[in-house]
C-alpha positions as CSV (number, residue, x, y, z in Angstrom):
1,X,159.3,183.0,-63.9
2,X,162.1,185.0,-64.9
3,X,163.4,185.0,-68.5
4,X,166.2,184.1,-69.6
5,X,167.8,185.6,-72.7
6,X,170.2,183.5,-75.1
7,X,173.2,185.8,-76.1
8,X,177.2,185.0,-77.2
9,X,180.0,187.4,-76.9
10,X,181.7,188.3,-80.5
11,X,184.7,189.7,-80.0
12,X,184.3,192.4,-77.3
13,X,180.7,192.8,-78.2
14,X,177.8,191.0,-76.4
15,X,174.6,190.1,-78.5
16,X,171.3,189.5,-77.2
17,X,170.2,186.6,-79.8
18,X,166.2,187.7,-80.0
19,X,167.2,191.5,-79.1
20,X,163.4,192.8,-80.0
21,X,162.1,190.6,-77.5
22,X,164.8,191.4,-74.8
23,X,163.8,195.3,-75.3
24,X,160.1,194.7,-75.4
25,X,161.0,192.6,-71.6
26,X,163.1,195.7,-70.6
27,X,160.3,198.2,-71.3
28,X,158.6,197.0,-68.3
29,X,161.0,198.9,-66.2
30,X,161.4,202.3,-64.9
31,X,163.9,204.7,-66.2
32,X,166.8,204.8,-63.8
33,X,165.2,201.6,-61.9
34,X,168.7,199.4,-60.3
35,X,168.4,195.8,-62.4
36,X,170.8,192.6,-62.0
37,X,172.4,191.0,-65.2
38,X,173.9,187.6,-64.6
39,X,176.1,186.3,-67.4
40,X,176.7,182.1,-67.3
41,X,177.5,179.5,-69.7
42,X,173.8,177.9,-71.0
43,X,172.5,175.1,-68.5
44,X,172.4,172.2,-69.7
45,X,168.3,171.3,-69.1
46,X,167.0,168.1,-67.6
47,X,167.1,165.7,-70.7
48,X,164.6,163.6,-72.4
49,X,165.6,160.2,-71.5
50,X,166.2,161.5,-67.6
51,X,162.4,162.2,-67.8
52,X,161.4,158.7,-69.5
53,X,163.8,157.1,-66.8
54,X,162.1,159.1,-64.2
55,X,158.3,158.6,-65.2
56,X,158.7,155.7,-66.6
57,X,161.1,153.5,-64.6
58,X,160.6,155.3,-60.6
59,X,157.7,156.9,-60.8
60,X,155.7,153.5,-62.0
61,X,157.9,151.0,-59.6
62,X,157.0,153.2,-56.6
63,X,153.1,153.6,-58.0
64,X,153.3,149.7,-58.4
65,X,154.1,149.0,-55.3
66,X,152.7,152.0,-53.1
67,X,149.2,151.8,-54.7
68,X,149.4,155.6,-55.4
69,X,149.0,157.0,-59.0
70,X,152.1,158.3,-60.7
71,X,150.2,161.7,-60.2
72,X,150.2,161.3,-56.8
73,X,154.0,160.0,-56.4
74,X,155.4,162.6,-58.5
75,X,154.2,165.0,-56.2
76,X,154.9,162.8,-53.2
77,X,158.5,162.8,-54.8
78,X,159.3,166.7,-55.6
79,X,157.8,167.5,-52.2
80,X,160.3,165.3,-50.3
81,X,162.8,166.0,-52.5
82,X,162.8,169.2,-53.9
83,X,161.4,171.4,-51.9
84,X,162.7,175.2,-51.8
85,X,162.3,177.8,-49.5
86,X,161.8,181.8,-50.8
87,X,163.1,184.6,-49.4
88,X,159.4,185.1,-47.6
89,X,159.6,181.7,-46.0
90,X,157.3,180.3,-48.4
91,X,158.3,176.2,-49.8
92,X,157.7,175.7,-53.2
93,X,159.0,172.8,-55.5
94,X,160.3,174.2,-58.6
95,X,159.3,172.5,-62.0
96,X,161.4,169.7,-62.8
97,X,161.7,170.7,-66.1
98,X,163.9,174.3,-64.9
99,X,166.8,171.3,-63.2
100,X,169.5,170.9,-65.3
101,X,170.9,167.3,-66.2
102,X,173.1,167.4,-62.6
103,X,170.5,168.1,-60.5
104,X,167.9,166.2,-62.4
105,X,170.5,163.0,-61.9
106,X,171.3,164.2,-57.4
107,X,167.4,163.9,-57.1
108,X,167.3,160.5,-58.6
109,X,169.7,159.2,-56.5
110,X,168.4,160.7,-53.6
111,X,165.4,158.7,-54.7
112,X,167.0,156.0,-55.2
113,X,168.8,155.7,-51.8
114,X,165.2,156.9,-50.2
115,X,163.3,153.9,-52.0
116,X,165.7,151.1,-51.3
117,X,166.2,152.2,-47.5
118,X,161.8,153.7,-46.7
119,X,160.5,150.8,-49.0
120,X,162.8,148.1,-49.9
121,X,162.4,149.2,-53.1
122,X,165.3,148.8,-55.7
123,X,165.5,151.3,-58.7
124,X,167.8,150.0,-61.3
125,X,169.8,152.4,-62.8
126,X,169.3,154.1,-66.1
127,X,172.2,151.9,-67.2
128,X,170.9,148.3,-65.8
129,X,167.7,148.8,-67.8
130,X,166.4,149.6,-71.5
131,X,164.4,152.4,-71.5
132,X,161.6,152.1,-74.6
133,X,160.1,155.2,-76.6
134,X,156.7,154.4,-74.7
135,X,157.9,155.0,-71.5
136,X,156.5,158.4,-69.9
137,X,154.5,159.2,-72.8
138,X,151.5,159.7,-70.8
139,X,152.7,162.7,-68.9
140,X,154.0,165.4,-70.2
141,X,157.9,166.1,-69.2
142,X,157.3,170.3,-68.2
143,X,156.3,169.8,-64.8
């Protein structure tokens, strides 16, 4: 995984927040070697209650009724869904928790739309539903 480095500009300066750690990182590198900087706005990570909606809500109405454990349709899930191809044709499914609150939301829906056309399943939304503390405790929300 590739770091990323919390900075803000001050003026025409940019600071690198934990600057020892962002050297110690750049020491890894050759003198002279070509490196990329990309400079963006924070992301906005996938958020709590997206994750107790997700684990707690889909994942256990599609294990209900599918007979799978949430283990198995979380993976069942991310593979249909997320899948990514590298640059050496190799699919992966990157960790939910690296989606940011956008993309985190497009894949629900998609799994949504997927559930209520595949399965005849329907997914209330976040919205339609209260969401308790308990839900999604069991599994842990960085995968």
């Amino acid at each position: 995984m590739i770091p990323v480095w919390q900075s803000r500009k001050t003026g025409t300066l940019f600071e690198v927040i934990n600057l020892d750690a962002f050297m110690l990182y750049l020491g890894r590198f050759h003198e002279g070697e070509p490196l990329e900087v990309i400079v963006r706005k924070p992301r906005k990570p996938t958020s709590t209650p997206q994750m107790r909606y997700y684990y707690g809500v889909v994942v256990k109405l599609l294990s209900d009724y599918t007979g799978h454990t949430p283990d198995e349709i979380d993976s069942i899930l991310k593979w249909k869904f997320l899948v990514r191809t590298d640059g050496n044709g190799l699919d992966y499914v990157p960790s939910k928790k690296d989606l940011t609150t956008t993309t985190m939301e497009e894949f629900l829906d998609r799994v949504r739309v997927w559930a209520a056309i595949s399965l005849s399943v329907t997914i209330p939304l976040p919205n339609e539903i209260e969401i308790g503390e308990d839900y999604g405790q069991e599994k842990s929300y960085g995968d």
